[in-house]
C-alpha positions as CSV (number, residue, x, y, z in Angstrom):
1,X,22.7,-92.3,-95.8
2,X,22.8,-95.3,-98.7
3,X,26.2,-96.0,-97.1
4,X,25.0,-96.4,-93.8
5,X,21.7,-98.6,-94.6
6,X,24.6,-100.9,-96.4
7,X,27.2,-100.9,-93.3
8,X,24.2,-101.9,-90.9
9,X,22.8,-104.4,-93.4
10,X,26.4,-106.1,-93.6
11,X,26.7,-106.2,-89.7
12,X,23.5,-107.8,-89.4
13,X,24.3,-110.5,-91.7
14,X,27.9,-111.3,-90.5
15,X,26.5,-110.6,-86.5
16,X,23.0,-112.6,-86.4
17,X,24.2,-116.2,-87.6
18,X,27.6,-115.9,-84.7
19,X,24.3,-115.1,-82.3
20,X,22.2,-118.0,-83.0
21,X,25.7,-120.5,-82.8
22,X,25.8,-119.2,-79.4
23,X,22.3,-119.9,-78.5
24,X,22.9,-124.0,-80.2
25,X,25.8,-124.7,-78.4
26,X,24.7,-123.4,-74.9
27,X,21.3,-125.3,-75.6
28,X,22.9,-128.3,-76.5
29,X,25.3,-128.6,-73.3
30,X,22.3,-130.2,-70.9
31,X,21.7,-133.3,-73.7
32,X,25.5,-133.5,-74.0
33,X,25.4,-133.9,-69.9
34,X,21.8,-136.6,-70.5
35,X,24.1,-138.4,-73.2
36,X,26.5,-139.2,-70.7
37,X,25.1,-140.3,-67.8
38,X,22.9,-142.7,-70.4
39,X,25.4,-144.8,-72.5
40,X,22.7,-146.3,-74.1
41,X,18.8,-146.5,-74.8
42,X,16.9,-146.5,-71.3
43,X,19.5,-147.3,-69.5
44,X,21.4,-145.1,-66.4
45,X,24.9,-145.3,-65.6
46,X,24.8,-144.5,-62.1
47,X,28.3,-143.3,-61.0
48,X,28.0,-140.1,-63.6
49,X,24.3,-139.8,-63.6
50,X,22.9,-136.3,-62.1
51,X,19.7,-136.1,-60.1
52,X,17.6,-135.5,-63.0
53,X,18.6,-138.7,-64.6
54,X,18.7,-140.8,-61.4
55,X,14.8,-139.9,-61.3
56,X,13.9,-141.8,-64.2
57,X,14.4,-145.0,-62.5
58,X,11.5,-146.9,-61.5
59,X,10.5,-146.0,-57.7
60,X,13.3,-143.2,-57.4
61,X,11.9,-139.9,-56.9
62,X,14.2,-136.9,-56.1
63,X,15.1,-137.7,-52.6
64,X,16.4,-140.8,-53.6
65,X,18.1,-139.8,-56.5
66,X,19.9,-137.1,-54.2
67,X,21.0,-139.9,-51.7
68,X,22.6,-141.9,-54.3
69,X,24.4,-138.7,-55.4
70,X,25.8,-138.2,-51.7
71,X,26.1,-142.4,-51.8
72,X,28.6,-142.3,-54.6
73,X,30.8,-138.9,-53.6
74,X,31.1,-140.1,-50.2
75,X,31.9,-144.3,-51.6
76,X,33.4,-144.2,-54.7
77,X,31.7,-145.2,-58.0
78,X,29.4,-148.1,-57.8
79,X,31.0,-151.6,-59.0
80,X,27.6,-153.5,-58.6
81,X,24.1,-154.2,-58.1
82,X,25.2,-154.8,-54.7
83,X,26.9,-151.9,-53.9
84,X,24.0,-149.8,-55.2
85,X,21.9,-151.5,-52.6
86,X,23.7,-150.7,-50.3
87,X,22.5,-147.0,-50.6
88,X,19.7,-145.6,-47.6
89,X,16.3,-146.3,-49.2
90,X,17.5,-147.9,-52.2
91,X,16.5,-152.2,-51.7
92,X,16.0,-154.8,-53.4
93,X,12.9,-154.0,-54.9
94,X,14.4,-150.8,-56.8
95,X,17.1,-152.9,-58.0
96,X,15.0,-155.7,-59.1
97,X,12.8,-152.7,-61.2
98,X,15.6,-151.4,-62.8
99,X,18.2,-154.1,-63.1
100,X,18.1,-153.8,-66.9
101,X,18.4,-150.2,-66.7
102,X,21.1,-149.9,-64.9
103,X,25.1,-149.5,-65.6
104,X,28.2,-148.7,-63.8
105,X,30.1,-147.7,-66.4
């Protein structure tokens, strides 16, 4: 019986810590995915930026965010302010918001 509390005990110590590396890693895939699609503070780079991200521009809301998605897989990857413009609902004024936010890279 002493030999079997002993063999559980050692499982539980060698199992438990490959568990909870598991849980990290697969927790820290979406902020790998956020650290991409925002090179830097504040700012969005638009051609790898997912829905999520493209919301946190100023006056882009999820239907937006989803037509610059469609935008850039049916166009290519965005060169320029200009080009981003260019997207249905997307004007001058959400440019003009954001233009420090933004990058194409």
């Amino acid at each position: 019986m002493n030999l079997r509390i002993i063999v559980t005990s050692a499982l539980l110590l060698f199992t438990m810590p490959l568990a909870l590396a598991a849980e990290t890693e697969s927790d820290s895939a979406p902020a790998a995915k956020a650290a991409a699609a925002a090179p830097a503070a504040g700012r969005i780079n638009v051609n790898t930026a997912d829905v999520m991200a493209l919301t946190s521009l100023k006056g882009v809301g999820e239907k937006k965010a989803q037509a610059i998605v469609a935008y850039r897989k049916k166009n290519g990857p965005f060169n320029s302010l200009e080009q981003f413009e260019a997207v249905p609902g997307v004007g001058p004024s959400i440019v003009d918001k954001n233009r420090n936010n933004i990058v194409f890279r």
